[in-house]
Z-matrix of the N, CA and C atoms (Angstrom, degrees):
N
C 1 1.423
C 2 1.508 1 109.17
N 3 1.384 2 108.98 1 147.16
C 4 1.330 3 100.72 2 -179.04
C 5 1.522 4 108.01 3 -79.08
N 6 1.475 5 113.36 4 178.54
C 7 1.814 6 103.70 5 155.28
C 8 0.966 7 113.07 6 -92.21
N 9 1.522 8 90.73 7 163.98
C 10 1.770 9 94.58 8 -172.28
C 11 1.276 10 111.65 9 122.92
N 12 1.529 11 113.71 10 -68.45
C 13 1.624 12 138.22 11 -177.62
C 14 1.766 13 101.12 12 -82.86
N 15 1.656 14 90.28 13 132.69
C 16 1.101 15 88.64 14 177.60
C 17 1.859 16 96.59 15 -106.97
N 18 1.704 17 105.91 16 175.31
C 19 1.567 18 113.90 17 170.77
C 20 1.500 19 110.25 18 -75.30
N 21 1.802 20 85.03 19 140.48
C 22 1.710 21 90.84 20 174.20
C 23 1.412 22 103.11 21 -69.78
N 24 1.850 23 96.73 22 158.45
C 25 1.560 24 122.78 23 -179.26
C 26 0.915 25 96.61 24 -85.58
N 27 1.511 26 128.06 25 171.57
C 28 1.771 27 128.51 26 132.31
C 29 1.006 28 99.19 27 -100.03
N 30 1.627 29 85.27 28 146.78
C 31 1.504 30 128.57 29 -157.42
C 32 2.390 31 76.43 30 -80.46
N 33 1.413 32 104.42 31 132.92
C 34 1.628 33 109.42 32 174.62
C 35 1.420 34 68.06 33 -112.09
N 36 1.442 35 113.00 34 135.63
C 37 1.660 36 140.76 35 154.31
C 38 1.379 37 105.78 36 -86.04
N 39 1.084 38 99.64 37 152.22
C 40 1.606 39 118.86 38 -176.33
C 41 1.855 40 94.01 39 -57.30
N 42 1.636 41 101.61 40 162.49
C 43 1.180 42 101.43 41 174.30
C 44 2.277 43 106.64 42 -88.04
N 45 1.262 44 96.91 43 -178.42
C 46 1.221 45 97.48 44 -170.01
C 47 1.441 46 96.94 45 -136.54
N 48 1.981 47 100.74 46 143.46
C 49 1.818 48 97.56 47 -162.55
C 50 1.349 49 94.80 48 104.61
N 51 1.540 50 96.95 49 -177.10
C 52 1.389 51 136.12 50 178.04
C 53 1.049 52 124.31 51 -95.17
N 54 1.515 53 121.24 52 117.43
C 55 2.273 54 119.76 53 -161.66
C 56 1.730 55 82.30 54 -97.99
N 57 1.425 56 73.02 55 177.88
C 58 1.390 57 91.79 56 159.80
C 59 1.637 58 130.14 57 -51.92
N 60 1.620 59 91.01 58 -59.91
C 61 1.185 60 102.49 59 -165.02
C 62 1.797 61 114.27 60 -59.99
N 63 1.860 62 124.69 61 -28.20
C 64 1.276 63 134.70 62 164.72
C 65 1.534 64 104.70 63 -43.68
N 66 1.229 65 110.86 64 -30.64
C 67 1.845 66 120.07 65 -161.20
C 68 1.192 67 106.63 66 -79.90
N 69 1.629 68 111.33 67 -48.50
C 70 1.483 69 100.78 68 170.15
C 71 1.642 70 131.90 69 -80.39
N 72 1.556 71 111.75 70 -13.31
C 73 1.278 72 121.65 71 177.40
C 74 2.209 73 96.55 72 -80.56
N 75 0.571 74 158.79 73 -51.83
C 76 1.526 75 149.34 74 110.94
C 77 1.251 76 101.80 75 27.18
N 78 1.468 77 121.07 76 -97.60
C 79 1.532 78 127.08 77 -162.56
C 80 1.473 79 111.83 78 -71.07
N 81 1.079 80 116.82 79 -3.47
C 82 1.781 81 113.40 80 173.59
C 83 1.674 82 104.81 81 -98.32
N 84 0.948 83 101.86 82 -42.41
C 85 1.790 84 113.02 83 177.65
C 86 1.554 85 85.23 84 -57.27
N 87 1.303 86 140.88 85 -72.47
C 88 1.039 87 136.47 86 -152.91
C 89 1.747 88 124.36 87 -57.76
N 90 1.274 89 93.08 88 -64.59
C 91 1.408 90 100.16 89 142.32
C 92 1.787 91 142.48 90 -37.22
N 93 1.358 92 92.74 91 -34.45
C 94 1.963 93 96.26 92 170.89
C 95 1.333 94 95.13 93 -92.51
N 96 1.516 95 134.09 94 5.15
C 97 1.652 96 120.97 95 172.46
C 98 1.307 97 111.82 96 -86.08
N 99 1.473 98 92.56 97 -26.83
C 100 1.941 99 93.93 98 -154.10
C 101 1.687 100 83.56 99 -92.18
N 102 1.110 101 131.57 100 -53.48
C 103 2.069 102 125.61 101 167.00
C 104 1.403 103 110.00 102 -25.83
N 105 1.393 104 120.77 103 -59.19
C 106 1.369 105 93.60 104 -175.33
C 107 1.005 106 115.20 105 -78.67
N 108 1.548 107 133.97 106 -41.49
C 109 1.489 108 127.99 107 176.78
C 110 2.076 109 109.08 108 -34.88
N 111 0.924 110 113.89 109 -47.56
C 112 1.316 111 125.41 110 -173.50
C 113 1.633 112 93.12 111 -56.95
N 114 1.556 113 128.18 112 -65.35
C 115 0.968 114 140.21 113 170.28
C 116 1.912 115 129.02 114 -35.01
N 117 1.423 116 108.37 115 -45.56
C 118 1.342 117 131.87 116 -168.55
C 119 1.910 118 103.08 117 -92.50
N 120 1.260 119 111.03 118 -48.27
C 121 1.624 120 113.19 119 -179.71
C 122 1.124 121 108.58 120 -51.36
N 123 1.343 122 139.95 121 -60.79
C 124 1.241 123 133.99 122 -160.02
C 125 1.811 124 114.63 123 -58.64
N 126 1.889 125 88.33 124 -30.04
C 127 1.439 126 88.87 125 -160.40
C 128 1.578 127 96.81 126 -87.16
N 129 1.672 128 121.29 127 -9.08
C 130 1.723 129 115.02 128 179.41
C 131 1.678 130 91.40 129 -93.03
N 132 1.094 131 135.66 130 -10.92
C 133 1.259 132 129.12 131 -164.45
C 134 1.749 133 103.08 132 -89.92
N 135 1.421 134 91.88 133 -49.99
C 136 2.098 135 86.00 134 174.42
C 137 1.580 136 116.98 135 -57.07
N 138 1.576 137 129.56 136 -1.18
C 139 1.156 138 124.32 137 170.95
C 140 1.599 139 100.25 138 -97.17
N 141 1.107 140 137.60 139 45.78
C 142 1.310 141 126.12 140 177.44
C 143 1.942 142 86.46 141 -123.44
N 144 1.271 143 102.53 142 144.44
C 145 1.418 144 114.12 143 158.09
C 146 1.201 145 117.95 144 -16.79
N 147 1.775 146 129.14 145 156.09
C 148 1.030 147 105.37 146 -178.90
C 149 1.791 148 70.96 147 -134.11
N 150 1.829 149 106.11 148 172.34
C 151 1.366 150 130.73 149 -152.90
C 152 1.762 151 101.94 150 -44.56
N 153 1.622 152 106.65 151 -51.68
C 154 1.262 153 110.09 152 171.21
C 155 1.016 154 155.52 153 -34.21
N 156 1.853 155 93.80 154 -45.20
C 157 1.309 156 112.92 155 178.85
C 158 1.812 157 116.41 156 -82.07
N 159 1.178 158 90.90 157 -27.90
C 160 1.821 159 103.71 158 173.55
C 161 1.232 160 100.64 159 -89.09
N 162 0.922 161 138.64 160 17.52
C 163 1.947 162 129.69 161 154.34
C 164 1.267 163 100.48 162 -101.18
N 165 1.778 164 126.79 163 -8.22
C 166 1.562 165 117.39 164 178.43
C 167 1.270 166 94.28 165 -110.20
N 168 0.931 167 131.24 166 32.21
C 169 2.061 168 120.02 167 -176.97
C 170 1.153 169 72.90 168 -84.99
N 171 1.066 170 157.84 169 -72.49
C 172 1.984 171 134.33 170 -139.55
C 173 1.298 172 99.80 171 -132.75
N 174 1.339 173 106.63 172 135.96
C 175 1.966 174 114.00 173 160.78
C 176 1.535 175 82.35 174 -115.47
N 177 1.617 176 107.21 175 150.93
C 178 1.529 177 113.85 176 115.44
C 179 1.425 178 144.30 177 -103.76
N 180 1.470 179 96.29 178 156.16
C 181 1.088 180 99.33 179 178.76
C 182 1.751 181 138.71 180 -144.63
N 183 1.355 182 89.71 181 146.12
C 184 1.946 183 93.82 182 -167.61
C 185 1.361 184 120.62 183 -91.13
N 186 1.646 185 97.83 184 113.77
C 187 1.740 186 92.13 185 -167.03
C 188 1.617 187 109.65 186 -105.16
N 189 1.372 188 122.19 187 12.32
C 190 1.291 189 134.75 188 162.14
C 191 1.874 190 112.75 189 -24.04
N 192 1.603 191 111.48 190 -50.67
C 193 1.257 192 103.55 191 -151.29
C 194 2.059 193 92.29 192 -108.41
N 195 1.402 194 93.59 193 25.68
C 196 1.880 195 102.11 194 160.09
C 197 1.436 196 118.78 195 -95.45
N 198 1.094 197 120.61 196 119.46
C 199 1.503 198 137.13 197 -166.40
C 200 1.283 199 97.29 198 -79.60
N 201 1.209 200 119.42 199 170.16
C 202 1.678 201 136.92 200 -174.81
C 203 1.261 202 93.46 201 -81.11
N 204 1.602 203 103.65 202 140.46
C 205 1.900 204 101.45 203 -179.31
C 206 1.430 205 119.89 204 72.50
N 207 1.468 206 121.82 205 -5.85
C 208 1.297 207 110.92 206 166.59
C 209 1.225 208 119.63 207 -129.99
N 210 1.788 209 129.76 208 177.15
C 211 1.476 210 125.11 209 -169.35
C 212 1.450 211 74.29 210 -139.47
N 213 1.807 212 76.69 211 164.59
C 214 1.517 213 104.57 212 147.80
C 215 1.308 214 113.99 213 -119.66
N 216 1.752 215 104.33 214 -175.10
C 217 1.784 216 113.49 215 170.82
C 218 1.286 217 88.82 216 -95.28
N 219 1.533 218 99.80 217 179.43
C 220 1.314 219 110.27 218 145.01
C 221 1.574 220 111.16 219 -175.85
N 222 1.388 221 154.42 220 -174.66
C 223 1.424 222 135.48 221 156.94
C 224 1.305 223 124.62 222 -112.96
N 225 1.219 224 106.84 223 170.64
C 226 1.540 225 100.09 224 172.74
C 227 1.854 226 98.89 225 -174.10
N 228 0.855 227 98.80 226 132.63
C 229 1.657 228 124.98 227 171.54
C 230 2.274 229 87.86 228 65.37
N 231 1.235 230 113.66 229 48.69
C 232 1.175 231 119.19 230 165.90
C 233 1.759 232 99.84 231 80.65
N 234 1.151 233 134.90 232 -13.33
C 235 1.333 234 131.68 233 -167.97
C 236 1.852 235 112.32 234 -122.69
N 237 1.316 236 112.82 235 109.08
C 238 1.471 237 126.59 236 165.69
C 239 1.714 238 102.54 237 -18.74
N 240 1.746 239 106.87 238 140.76
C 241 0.979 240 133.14 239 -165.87
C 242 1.850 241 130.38 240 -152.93
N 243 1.416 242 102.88 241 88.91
C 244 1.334 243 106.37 242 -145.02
C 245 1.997 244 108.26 243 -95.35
N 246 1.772 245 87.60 244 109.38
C 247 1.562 246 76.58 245 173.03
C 248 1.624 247 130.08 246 -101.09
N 249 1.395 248 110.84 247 134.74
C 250 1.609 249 103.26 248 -156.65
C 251 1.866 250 97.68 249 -100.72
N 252 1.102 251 129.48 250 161.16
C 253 1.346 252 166.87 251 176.59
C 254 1.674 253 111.61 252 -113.78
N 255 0.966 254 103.28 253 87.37
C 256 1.368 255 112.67 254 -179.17
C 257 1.568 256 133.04 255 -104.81
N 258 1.719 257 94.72 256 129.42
C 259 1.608 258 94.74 257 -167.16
C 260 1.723 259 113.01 258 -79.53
N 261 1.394 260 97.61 259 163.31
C 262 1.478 261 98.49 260 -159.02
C 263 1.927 262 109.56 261 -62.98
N 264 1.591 263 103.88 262 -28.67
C 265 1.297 264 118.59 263 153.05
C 266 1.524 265 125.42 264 -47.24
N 267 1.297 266 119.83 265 -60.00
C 268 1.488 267 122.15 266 173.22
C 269 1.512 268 103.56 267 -52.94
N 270 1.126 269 132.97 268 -55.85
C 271 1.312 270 143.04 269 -175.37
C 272 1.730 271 105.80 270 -46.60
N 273 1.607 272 115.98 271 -53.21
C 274 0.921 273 129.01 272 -177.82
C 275 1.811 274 110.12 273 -45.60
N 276 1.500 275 78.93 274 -59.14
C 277 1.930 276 92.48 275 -177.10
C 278 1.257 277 117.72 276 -59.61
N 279 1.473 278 116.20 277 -11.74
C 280 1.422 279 106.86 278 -154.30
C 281 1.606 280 87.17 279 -109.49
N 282 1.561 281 131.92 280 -17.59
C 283 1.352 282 128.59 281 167.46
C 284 1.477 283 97.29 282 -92.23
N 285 1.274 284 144.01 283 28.02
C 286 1.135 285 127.36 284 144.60
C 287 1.275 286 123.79 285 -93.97
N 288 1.543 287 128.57 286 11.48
C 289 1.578 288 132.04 287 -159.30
C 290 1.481 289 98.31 288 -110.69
N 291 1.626 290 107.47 289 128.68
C 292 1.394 291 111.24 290 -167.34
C 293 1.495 292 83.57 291 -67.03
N 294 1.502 293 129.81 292 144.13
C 295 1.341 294 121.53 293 169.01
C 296 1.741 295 108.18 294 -100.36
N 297 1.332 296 109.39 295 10.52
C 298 1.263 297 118.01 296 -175.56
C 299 1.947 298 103.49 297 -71.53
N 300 1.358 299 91.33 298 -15.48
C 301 1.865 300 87.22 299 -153.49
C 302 2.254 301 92.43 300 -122.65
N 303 0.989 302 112.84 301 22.86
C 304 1.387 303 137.72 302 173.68
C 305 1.390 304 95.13 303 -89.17
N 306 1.945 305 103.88 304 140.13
C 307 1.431 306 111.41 305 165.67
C 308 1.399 307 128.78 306 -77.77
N 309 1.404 308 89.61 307 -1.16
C 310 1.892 309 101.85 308 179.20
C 311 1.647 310 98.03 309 -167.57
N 312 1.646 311 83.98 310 80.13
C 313 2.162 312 90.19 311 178.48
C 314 0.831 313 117.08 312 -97.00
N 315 1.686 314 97.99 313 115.93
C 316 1.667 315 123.51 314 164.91
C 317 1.545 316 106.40 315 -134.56
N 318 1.472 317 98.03 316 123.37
C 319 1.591 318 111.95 317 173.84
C 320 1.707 319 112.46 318 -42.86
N 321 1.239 320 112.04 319 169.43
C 322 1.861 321 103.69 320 -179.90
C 323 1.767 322 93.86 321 -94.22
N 324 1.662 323 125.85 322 22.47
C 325 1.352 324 119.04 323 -176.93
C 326 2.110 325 83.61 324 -101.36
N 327 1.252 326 93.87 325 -64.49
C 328 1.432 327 87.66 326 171.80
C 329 1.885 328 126.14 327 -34.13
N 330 1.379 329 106.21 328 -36.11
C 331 1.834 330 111.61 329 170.92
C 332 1.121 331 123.70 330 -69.07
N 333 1.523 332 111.23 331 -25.07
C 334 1.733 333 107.92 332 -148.44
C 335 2.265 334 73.70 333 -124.58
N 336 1.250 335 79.47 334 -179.15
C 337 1.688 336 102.87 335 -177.12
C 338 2.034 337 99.77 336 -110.69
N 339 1.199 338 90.98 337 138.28
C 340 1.746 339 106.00 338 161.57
C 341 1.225 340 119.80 339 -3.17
N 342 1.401 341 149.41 340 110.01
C 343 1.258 342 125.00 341 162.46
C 344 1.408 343 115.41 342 88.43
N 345 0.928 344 125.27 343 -11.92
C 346 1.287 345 138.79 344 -173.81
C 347 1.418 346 128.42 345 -131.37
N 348 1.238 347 123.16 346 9.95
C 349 1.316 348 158.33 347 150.36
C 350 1.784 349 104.24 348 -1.09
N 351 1.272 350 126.73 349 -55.90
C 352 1.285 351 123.89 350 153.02
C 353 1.211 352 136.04 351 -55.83
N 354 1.067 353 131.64 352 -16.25
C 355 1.369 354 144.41 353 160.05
C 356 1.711 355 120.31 354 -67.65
N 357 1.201 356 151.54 355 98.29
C 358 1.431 357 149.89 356 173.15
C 359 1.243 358 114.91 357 -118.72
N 360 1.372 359 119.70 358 105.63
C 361 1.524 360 146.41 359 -176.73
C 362 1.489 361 96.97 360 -95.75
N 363 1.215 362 106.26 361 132.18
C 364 1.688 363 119.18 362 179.95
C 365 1.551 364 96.02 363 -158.86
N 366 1.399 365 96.05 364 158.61
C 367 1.771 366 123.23 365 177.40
C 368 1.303 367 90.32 366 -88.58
N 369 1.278 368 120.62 367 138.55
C 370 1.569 369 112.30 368 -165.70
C 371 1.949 370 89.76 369 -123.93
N 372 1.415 371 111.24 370 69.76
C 373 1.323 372 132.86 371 -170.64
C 374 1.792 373 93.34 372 -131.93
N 375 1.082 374 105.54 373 157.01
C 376 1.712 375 109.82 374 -154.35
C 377 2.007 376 86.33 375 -115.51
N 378 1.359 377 108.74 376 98.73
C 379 2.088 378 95.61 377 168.65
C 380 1.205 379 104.44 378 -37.64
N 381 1.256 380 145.89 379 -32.47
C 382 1.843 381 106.21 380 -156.02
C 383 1.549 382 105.77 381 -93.37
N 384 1.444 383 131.05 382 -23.09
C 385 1.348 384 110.27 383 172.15
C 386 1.868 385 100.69 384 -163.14
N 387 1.226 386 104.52 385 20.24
C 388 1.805 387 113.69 386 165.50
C 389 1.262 388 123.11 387 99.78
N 390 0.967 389 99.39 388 19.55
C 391 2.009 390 99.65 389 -152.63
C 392 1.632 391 95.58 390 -84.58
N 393 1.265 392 134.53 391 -167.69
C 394 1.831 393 121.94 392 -175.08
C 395 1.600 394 89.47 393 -125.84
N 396 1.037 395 118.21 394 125.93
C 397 1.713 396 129.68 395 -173.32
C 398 1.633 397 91.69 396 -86.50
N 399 1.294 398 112.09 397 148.38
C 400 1.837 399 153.89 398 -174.06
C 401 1.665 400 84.53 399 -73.47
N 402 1.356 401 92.01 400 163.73
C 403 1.691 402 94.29 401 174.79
C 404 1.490 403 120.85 402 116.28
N 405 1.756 404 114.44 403 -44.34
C 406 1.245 405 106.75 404 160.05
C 407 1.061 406 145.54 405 -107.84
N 408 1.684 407 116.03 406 27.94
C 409 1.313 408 119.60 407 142.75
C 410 1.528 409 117.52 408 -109.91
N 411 1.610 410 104.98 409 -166.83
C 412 2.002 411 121.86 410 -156.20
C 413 1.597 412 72.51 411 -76.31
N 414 1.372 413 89.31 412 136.90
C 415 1.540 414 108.23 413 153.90
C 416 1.807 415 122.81 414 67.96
N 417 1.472 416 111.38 415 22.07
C 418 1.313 417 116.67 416 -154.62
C 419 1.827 418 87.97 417 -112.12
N 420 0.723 419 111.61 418 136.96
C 421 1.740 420 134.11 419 -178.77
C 422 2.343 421 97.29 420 -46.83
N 423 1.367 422 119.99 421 121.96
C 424 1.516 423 113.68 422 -170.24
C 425 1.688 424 97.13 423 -114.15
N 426 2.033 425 121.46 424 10.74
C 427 1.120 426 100.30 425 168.62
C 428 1.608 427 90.53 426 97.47
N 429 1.411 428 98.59 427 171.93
C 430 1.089 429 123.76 428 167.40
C 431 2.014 430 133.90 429 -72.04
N 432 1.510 431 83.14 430 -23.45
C 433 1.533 432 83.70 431 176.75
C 434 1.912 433 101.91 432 -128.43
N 435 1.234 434 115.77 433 38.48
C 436 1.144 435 124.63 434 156.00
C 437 2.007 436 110.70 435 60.96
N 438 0.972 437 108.28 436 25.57
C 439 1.231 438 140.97 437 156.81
C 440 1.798 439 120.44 438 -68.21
N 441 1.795 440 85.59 439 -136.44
C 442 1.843 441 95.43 440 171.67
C 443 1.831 442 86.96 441 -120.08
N 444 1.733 443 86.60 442 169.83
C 445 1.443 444 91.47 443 165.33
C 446 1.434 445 105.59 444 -134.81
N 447 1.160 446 153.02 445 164.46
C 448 1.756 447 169.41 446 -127.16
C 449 1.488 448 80.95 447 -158.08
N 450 1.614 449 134.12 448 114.34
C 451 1.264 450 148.06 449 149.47
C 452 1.726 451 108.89 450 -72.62
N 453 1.052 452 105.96 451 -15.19
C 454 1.525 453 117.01 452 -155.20
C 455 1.980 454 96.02 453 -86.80
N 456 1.013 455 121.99 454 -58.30
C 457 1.383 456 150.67 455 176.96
C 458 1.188 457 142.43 456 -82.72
N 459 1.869 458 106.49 457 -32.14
C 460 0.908 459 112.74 458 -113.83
C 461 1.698 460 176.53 459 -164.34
N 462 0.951 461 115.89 460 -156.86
C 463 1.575 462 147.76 461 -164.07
C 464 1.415 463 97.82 462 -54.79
N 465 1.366 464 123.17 463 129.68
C 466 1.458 465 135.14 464 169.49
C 467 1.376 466 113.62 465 -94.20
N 468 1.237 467 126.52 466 126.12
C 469 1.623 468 123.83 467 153.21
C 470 1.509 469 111.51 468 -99.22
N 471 1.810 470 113.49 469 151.80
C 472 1.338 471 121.57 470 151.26
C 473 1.164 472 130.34 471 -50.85
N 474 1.153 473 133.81 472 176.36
C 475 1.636 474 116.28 473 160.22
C 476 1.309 475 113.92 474 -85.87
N 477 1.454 476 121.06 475 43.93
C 478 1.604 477 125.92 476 -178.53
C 479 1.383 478 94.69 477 -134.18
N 480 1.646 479 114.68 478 7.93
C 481 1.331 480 109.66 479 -178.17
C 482 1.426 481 106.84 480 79.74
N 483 0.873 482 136.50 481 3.79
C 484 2.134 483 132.10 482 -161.64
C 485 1.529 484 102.22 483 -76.88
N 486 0.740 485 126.74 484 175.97
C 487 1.375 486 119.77 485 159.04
C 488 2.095 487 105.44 486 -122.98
N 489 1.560 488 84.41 487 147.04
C 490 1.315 489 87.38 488 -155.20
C 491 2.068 490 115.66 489 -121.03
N 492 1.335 491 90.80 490 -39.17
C 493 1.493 492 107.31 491 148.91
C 494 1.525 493 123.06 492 -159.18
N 495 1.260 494 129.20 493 175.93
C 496 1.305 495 129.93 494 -163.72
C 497 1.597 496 109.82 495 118.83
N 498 1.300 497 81.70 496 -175.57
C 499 2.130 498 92.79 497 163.66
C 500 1.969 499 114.10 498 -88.10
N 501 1.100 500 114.73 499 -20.78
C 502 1.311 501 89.69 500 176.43
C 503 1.244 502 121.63 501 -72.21
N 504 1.696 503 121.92 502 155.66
C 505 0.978 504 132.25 503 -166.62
C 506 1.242 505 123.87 504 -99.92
N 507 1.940 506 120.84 505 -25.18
C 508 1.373 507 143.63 506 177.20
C 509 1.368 508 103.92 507 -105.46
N 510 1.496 509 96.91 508 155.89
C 511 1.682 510 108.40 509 165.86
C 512 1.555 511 100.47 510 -71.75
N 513 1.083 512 127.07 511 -170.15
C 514 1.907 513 161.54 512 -158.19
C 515 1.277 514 78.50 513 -94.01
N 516 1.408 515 112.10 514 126.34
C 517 1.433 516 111.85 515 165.13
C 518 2.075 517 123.08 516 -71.58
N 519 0.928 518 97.71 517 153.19
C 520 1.764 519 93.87 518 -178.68
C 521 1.673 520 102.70 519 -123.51
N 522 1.166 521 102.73 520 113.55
C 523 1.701 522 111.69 521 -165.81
C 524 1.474 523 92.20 522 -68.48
N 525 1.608 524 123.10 523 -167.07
C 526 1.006 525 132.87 524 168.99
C 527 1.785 526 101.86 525 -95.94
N 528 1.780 527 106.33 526 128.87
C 529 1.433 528 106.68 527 178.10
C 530 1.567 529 96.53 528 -130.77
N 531 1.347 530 105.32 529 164.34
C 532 1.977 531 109.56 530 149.96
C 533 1.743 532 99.43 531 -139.35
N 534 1.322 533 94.86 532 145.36
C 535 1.558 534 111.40 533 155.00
C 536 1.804 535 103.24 534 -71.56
N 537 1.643 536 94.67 535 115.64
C 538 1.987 537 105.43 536 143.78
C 539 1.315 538 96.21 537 -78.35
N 540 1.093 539 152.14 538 -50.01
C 541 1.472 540 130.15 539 -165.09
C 542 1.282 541 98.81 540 -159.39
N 543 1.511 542 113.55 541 -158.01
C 544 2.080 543 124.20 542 -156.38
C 545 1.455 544 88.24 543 -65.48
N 546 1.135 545 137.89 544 -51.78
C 547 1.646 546 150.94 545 -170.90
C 548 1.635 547 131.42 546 -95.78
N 549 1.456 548 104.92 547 -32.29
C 550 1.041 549 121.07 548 173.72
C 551 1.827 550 123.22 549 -84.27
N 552 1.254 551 94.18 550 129.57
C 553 2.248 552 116.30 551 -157.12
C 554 1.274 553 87.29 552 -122.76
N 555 1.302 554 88.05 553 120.13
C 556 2.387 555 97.99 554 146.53
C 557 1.608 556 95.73 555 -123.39
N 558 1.222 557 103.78 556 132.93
C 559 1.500 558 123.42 557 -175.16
C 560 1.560 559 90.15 558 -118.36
N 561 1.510 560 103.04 559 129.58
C 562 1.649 561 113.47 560 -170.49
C 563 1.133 562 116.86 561 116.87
């Protein structure tokens, strides 16, 4: 050989397969998956309902012994729930309101369900800041347009629930209901 030049190496090629070292990058990855999961569940799991609140997802209820012109309360998922009995007059008045010129227009066909047009189920929670509006009991002040009224604010509803003046900004909310029968409500 001359100087200068050194001797060729052999070329050692990588090994082929699975080393060790793949084995432990594997079982540590694996291991930091299953830690946080352990870590993360509890904390997505405490946002799930708790026993209480899923024994109130649905009441029913029997509105047979509600007279024309009057409501009751009642609750459901912790928040007052006002079902109205409506006279064929209120009904009348309440399809006479251009809903074109309403701060939140929806006809009382849009509130109520099919066929059942006398019936008006509302969250009896006030939109502008929660308070429970007057109106569904004997003798309780219905506002200016013979509705609910917001003591708190306030805020007048129709008897279609609308809101009509005041500070709130939404109509009466209308939960999700179905008729089991002429009288019979599941709210939820």
């Amino acid at each position: 050989m001359a100087s200068g030049t050194q001797a060729p190496v052999a070329d050692n090629p990588a090994p082929q397969g699975e080393t060790r070292r793949d084995f432990l990058y594997i079982a540590t990855g694996a291991t930091a998956a299953v830690g946080v999961g352990a870590v993360v569940w509890p904390l997505v799991n405490q946002m799930n309902p708790s026993a209480d609140v899923l024994a109130l997802a649905s009441i029913e209820l029997d509105l047979a012994s509600i007279e024309e012109g009057m409501a009751i309360k009642t609750s459901w998922r912790g928040k007052p729930v006002f079902a109205r009995h409506l006279t064929a007059a209120e009904i009348a008045t309440a399809n006479q309101v251009d809903v074109s010129g309403l701060r939140d227009p929806q006809s009382l066909a849009d509130r109520t369900k099919e066929g059942n047009a006398k019936w008006l189920i509302t969250l009896g929670v006030c939109t502008h800041l929660g308070c429970v509006p007057l109106g569904a009991g004997q003798g309780e002040s219905r506002g200016d347009f013979g509705g609910y009224f917001c003591p708190c604010h306030g805020s007048h509803y129709d008897t279609a629930g609308r809101i009509r003046k005041g500070p709130a900004p939404l109509n009466l909310e209308v939960p999700p209901y179905v008729f089991k029968s002429a009288t019979a409500v599941t709210i939820g």
